[in-house]
PDB file of N, CA, C and O in Angstrom:
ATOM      1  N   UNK A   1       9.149   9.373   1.722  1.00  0.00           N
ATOM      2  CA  UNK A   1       7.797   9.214   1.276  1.00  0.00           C
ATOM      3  C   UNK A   1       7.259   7.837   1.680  1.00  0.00           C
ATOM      4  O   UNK A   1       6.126   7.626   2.111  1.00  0.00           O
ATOM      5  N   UNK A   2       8.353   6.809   1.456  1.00  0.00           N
ATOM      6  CA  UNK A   2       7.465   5.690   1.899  1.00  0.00           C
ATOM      7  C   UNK A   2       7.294   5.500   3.334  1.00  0.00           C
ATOM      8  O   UNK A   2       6.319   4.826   3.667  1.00  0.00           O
ATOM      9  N   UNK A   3       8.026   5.947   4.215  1.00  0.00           N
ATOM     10  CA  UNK A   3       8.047   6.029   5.519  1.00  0.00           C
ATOM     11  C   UNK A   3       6.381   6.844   6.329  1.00  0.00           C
ATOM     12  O   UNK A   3       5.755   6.640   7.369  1.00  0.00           O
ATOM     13  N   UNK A   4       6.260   7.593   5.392  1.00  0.00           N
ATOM     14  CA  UNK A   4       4.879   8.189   5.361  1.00  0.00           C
ATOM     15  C   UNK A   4       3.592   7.645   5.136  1.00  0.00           C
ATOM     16  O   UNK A   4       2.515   7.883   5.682  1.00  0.00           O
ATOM     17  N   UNK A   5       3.945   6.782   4.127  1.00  0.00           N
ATOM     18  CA  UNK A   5       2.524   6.102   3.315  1.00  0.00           C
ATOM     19  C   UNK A   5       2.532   4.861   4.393  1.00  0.00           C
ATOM     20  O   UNK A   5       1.403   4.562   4.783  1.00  0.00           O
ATOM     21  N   UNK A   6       3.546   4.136   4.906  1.00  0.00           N
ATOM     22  CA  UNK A   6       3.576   2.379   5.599  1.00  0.00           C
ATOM     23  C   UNK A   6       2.668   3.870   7.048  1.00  0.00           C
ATOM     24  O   UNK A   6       1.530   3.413   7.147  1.00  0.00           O
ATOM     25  N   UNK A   7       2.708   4.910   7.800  1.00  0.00           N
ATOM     26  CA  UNK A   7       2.511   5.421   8.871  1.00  0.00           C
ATOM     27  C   UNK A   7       0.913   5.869   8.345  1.00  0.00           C
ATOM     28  O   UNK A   7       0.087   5.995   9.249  1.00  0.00           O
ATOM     29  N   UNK A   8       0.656   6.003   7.561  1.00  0.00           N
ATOM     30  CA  UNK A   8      -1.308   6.265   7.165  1.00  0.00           C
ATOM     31  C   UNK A   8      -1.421   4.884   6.758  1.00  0.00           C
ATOM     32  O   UNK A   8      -2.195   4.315   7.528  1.00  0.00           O
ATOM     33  N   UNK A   9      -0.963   4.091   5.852  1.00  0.00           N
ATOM     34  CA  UNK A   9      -1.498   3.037   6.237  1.00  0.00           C
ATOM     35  C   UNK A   9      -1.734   2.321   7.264  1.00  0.00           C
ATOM     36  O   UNK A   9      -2.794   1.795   7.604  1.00  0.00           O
ATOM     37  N   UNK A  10      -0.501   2.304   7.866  1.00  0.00           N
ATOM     38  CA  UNK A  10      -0.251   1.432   9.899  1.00  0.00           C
ATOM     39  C   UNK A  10      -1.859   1.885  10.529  1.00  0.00           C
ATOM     40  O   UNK A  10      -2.559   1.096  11.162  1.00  0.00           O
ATOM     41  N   UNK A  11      -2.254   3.295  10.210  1.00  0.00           N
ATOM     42  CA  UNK A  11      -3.112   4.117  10.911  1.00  0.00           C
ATOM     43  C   UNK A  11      -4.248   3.766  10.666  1.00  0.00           C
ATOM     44  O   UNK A  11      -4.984   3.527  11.624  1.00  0.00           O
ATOM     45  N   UNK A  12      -4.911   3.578   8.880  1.00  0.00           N
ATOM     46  CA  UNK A  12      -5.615   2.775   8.736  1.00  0.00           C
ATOM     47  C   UNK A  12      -6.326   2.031   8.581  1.00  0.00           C
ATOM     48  O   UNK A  12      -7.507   2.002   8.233  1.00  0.00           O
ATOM     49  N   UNK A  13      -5.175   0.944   9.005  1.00  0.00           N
ATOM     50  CA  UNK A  13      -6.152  -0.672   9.098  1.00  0.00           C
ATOM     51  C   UNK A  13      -6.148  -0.834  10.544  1.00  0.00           C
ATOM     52  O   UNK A  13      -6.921  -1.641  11.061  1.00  0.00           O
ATOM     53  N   UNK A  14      -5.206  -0.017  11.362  1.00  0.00           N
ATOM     54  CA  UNK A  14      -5.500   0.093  12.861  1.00  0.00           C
ATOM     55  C   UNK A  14      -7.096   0.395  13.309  1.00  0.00           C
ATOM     56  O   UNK A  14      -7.689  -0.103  14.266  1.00  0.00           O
ATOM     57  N   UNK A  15      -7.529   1.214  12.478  1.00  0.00           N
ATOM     58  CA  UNK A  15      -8.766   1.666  13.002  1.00  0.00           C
ATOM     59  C   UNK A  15      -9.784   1.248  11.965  1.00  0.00           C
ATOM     60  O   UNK A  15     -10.826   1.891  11.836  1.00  0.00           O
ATOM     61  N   UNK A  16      -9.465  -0.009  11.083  1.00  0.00           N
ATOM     62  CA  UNK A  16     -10.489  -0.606  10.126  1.00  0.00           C
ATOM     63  C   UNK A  16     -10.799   0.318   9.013  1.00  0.00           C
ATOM     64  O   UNK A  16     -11.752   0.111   8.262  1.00  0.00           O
ATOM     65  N   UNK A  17     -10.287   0.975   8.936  1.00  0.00           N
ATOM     66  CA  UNK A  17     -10.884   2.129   7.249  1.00  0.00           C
ATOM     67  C   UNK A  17     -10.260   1.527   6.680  1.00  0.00           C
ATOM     68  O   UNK A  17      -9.067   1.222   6.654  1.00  0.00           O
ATOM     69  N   UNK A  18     -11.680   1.189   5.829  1.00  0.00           N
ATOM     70  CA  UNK A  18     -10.701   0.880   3.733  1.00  0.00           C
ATOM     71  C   UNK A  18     -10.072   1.953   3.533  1.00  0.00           C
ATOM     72  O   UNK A  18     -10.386   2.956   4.176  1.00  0.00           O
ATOM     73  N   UNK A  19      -9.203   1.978   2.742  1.00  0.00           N
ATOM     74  CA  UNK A  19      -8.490   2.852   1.626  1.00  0.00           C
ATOM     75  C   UNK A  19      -8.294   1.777   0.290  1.00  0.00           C
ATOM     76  O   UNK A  19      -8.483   0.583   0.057  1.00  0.00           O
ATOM     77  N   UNK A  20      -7.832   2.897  -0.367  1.00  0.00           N
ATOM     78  CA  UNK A  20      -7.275   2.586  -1.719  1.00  0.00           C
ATOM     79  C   UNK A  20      -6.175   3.402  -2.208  1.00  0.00           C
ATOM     80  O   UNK A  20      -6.055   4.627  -2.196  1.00  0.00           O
ATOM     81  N   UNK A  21      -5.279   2.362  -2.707  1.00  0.00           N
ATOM     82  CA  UNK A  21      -3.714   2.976  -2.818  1.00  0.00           C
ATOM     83  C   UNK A  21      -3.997   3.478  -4.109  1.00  0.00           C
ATOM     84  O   UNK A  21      -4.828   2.935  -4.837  1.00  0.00           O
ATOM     85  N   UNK A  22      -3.264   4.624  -4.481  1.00  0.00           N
ATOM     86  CA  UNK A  22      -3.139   4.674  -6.355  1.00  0.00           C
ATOM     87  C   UNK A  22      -1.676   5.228  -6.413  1.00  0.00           C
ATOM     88  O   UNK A  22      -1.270   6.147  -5.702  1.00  0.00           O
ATOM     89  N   UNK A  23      -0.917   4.539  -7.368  1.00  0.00           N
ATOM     90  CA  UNK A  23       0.414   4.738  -7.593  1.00  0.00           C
ATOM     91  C   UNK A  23       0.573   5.793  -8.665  1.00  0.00           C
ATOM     92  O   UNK A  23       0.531   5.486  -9.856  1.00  0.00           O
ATOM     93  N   UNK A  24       0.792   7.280  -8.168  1.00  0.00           N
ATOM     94  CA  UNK A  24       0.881   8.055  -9.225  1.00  0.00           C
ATOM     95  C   UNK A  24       1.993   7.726 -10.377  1.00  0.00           C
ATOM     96  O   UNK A  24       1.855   8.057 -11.555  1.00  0.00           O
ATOM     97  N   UNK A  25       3.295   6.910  -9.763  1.00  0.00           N
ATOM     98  CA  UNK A  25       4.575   6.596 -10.489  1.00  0.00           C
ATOM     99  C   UNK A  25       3.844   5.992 -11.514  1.00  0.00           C
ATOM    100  O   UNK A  25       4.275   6.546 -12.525  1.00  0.00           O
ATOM    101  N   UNK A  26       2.851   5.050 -11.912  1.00  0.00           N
ATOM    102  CA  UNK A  26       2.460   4.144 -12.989  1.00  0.00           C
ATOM    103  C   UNK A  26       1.621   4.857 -13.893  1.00  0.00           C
ATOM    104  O   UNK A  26       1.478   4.445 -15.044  1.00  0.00           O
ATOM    105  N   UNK A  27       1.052   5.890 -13.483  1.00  0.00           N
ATOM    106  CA  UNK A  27       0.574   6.706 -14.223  1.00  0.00           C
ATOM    107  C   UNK A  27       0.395   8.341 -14.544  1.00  0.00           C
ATOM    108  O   UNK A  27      -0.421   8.852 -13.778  1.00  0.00           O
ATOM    109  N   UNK A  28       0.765   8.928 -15.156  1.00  0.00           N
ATOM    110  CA  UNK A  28       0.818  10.439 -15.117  1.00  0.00           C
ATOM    111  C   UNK A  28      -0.602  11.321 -15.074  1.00  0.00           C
ATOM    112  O   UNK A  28      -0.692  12.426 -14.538  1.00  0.00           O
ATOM    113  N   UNK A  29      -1.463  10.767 -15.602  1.00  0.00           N
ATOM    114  CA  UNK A  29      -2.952  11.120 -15.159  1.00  0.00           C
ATOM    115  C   UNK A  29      -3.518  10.967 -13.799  1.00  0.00           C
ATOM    116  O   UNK A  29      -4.449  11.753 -13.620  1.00  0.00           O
ATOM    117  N   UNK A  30      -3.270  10.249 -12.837  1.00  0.00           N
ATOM    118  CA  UNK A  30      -3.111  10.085 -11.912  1.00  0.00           C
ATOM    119  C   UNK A  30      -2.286  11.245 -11.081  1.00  0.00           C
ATOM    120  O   UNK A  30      -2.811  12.088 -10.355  1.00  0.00           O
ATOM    121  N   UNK A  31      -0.953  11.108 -11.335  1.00  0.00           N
ATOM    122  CA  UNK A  31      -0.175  12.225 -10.860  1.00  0.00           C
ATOM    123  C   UNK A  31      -0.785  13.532 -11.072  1.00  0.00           C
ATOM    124  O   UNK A  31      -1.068  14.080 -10.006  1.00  0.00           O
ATOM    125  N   UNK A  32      -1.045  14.129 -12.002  1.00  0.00           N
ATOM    126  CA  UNK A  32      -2.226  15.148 -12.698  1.00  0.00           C
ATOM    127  C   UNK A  32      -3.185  15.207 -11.347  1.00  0.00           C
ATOM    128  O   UNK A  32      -3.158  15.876 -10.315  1.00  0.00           O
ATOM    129  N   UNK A  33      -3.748  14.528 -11.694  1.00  0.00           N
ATOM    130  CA  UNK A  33      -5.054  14.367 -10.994  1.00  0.00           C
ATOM    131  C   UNK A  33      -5.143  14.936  -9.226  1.00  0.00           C
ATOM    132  O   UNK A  33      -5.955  15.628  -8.612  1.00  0.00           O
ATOM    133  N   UNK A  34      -3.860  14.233  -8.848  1.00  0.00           N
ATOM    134  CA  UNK A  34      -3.786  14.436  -7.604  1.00  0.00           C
ATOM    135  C   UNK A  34      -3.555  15.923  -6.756  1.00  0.00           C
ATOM    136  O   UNK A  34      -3.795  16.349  -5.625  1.00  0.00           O
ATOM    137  N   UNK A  35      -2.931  16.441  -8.041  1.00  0.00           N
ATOM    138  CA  UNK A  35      -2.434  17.852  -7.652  1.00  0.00           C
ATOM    139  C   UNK A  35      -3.384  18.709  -7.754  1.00  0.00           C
ATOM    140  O   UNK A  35      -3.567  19.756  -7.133  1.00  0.00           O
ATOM    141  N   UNK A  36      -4.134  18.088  -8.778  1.00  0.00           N
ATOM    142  CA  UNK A  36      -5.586  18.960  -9.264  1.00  0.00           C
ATOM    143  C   UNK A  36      -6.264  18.951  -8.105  1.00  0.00           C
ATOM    144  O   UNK A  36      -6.432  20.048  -7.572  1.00  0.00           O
ATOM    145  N   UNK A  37      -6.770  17.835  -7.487  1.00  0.00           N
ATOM    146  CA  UNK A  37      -6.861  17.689  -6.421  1.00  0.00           C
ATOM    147  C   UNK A  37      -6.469  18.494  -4.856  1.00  0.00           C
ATOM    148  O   UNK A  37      -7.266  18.965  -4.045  1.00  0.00           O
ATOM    149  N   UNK A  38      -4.952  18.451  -4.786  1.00  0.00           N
ATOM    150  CA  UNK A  38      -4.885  19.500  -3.749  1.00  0.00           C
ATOM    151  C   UNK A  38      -5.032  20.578  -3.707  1.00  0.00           C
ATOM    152  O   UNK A  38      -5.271  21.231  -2.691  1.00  0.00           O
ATOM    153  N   UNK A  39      -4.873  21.136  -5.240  1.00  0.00           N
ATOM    154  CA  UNK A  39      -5.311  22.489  -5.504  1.00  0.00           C
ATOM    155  C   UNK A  39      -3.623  22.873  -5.296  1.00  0.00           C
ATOM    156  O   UNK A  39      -3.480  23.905  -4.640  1.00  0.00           O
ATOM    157  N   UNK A  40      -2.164  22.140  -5.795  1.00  0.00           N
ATOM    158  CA  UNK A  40      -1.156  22.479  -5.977  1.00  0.00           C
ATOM    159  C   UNK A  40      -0.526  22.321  -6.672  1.00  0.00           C
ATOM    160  O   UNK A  40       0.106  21.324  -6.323  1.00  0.00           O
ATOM    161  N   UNK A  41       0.093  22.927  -8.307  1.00  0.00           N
ATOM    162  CA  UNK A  41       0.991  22.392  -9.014  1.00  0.00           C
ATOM    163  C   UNK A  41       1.975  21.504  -8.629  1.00  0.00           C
ATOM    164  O   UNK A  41       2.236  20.574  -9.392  1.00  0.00           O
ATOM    165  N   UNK A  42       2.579  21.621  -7.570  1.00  0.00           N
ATOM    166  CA  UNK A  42       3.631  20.831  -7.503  1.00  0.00           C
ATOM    167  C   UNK A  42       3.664  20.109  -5.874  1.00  0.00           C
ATOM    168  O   UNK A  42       4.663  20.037  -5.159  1.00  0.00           O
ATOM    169  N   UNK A  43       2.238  19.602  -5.529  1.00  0.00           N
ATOM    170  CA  UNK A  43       2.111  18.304  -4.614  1.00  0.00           C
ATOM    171  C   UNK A  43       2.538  17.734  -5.011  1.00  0.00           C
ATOM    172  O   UNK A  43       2.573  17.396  -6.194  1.00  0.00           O
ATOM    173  N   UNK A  44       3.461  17.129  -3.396  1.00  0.00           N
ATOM    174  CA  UNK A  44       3.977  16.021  -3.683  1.00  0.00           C
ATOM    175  C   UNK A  44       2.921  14.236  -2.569  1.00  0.00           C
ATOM    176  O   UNK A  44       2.290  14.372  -1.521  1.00  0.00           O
ATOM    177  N   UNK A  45       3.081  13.212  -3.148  1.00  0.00           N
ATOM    178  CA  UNK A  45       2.880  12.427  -1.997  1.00  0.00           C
ATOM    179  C   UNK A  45       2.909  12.293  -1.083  1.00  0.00           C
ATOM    180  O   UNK A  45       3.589  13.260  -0.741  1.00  0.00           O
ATOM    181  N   UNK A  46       2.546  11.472   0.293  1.00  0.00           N
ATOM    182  CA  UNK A  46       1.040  11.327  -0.137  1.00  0.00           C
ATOM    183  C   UNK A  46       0.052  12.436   0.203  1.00  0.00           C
ATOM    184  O   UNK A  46       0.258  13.415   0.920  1.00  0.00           O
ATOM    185  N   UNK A  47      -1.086  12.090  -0.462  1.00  0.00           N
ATOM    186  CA  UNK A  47      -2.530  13.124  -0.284  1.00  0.00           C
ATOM    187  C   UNK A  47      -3.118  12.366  -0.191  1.00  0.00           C
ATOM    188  O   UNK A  47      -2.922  11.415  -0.948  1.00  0.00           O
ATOM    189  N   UNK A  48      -3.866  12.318   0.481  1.00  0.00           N
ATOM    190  CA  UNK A  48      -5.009  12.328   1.153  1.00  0.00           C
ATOM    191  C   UNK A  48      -6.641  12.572   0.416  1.00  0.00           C
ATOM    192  O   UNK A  48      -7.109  13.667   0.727  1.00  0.00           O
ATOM    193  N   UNK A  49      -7.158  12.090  -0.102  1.00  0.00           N
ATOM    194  CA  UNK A  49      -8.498  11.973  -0.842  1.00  0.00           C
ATOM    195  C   UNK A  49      -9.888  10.963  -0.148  1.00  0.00           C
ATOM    196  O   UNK A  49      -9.688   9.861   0.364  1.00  0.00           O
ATOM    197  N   UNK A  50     -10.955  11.458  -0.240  1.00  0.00           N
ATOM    198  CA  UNK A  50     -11.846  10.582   0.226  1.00  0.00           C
ATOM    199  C   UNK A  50     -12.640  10.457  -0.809  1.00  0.00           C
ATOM    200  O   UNK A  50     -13.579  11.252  -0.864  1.00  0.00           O
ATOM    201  N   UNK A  51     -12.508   9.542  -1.795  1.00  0.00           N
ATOM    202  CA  UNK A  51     -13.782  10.130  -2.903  1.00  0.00           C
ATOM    203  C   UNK A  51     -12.618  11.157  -3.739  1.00  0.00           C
ATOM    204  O   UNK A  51     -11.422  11.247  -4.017  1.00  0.00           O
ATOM    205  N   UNK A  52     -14.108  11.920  -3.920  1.00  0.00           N
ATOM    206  CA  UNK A  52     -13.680  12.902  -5.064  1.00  0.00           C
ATOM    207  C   UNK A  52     -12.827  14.378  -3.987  1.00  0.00           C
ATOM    208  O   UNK A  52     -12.114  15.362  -4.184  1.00  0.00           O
ATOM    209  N   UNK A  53     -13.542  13.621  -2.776  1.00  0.00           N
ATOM    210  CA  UNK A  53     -13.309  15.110  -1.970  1.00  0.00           C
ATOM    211  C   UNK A  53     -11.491  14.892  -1.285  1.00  0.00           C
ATOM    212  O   UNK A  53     -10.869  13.844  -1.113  1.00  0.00           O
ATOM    213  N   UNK A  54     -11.061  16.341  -1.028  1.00  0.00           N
ATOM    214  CA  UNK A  54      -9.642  16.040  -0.951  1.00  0.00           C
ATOM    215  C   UNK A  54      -9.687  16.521   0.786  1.00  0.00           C
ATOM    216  O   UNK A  54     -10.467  17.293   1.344  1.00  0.00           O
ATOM    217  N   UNK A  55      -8.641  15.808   1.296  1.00  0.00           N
ATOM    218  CA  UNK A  55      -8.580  16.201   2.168  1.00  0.00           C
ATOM    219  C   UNK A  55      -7.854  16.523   3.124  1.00  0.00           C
ATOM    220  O   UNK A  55      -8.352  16.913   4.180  1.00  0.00           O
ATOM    221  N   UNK A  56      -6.162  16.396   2.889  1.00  0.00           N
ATOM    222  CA  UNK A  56      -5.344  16.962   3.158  1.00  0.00           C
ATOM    223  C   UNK A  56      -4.113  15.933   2.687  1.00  0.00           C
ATOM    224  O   UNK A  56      -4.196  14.978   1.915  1.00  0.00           O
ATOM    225  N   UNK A  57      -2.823  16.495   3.477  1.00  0.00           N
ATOM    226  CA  UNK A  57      -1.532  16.256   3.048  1.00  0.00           C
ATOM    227  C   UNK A  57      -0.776  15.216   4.534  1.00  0.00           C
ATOM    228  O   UNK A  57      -1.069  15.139   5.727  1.00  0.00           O
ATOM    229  N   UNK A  58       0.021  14.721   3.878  1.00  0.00           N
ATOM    230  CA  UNK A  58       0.464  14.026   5.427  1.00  0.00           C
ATOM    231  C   UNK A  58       0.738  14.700   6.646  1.00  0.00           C
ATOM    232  O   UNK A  58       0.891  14.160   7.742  1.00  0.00           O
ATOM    233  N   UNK A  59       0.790  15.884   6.397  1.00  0.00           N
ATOM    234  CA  UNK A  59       1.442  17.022   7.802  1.00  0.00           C
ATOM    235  C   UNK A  59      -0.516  17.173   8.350  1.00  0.00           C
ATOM    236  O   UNK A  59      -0.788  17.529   9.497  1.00  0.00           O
ATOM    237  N   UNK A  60      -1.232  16.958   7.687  1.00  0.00           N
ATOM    238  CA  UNK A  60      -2.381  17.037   8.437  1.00  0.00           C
ATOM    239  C   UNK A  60      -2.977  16.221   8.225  1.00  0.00           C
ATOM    240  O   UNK A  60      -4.139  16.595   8.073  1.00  0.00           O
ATOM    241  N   UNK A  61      -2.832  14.928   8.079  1.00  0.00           N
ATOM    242  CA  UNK A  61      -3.117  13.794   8.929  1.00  0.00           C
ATOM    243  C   UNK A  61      -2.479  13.463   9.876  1.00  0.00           C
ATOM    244  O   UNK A  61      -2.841  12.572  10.644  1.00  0.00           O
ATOM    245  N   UNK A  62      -1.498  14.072   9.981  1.00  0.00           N
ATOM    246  CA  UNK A  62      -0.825  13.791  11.390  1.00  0.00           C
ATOM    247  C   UNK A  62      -1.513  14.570  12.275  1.00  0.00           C
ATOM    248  O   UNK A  62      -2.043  14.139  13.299  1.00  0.00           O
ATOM    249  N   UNK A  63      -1.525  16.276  11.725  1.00  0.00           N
ATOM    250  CA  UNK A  63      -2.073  16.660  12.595  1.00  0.00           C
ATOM    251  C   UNK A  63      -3.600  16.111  13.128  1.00  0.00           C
ATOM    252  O   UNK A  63      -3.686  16.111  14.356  1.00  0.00           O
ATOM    253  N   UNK A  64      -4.171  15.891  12.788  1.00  0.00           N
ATOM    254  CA  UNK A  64      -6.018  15.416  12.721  1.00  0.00           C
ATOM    255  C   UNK A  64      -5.609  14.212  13.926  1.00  0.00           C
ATOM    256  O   UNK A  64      -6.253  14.016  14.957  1.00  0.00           O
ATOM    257  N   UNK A  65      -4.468  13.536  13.533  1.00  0.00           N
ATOM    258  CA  UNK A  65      -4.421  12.554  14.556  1.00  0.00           C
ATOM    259  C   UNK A  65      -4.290  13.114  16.212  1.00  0.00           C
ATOM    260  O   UNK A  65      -5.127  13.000  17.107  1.00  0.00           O
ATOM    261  N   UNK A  66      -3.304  13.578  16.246  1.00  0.00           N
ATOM    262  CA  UNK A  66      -2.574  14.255  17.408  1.00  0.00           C
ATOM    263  C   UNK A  66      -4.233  14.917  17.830  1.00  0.00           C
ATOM    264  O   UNK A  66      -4.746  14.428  18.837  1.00  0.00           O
ATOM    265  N   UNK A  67      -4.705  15.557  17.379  1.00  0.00           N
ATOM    266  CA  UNK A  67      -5.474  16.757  17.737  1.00  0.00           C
ATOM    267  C   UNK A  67      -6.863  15.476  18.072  1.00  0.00           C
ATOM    268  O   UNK A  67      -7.766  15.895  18.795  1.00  0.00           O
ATOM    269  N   UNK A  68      -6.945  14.545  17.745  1.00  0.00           N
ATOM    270  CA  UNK A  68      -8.088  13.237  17.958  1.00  0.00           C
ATOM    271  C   UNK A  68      -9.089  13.815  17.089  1.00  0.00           C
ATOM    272  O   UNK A  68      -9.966  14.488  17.629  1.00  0.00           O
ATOM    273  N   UNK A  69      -9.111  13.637  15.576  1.00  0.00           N
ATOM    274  CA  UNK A  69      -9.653  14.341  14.764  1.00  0.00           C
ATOM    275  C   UNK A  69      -9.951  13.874  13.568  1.00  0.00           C
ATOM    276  O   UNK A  69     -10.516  14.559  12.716  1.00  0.00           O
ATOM    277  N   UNK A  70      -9.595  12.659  13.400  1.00  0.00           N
ATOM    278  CA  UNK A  70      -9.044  11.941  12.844  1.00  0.00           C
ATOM    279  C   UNK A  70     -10.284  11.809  11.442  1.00  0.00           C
ATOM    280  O   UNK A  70     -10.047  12.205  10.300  1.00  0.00           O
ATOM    281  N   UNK A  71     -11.815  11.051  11.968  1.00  0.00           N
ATOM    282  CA  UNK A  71     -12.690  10.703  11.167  1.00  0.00           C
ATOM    283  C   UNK A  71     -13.489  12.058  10.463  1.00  0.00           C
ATOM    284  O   UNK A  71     -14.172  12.032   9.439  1.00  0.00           O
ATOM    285  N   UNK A  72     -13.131  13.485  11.507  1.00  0.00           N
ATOM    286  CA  UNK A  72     -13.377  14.745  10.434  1.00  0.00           C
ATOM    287  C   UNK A  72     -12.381  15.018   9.764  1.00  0.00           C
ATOM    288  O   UNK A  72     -12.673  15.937   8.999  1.00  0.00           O
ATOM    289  N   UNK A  73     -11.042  14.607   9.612  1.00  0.00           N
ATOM    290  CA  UNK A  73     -10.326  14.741   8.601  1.00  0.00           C
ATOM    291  C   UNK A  73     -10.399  14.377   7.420  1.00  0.00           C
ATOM    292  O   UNK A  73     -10.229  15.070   6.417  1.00  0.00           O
ATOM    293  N   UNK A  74     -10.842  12.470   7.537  1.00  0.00           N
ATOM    294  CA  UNK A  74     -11.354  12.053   6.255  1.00  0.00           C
ATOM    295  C   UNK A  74     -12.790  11.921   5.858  1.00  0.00           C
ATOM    296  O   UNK A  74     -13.265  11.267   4.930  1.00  0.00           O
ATOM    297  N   UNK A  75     -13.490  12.801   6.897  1.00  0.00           N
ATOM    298  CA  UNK A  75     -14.848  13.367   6.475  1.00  0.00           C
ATOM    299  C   UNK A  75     -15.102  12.042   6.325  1.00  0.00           C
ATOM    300  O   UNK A  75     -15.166  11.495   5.224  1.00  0.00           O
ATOM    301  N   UNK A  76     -15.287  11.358   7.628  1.00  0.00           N
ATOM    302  CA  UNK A  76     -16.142   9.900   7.298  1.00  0.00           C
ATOM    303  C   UNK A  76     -17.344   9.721   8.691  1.00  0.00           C
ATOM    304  O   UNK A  76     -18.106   8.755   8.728  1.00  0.00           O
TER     305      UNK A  76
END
């Protein structure tokens, strides 16, 4: 997992997008939240959110990358 999160982050600040980290471990509402979010009981880290809007899982941010897709992935 962390090998995942340092590879969307690396990604980025490579290309200047803010993000914002949220540590589901520190909070369980959070954790909640996130799954609510993917629309999966049992997502796991990381996901992917822009806002309120969700927008995928690390297997498709990778993909979005590969495919040069990147800023309709996070709908920016």
């Amino acid at each position: 997992m962390k090998k995942k999160q340092d590879r969307i982050f690396s990604i980025l600040n490579s290309k200047s997008i803010p993000y914002e980290v949220v540590d589901i471990a520190q909070c369980v509402a959070s954790k909640d939240l996130m799954r609510e979010m993917a629309g999966n009981p049992t997502a796991l880290p990381p996901q992917i959110c822009n806002g309120d809007t969700y927008c995928g899982d690390f297997d498709s941010f990778e993909a979005a990358i590969e495919a040069e897709q990147l800023e309709e992935f996070l709908k920016i």
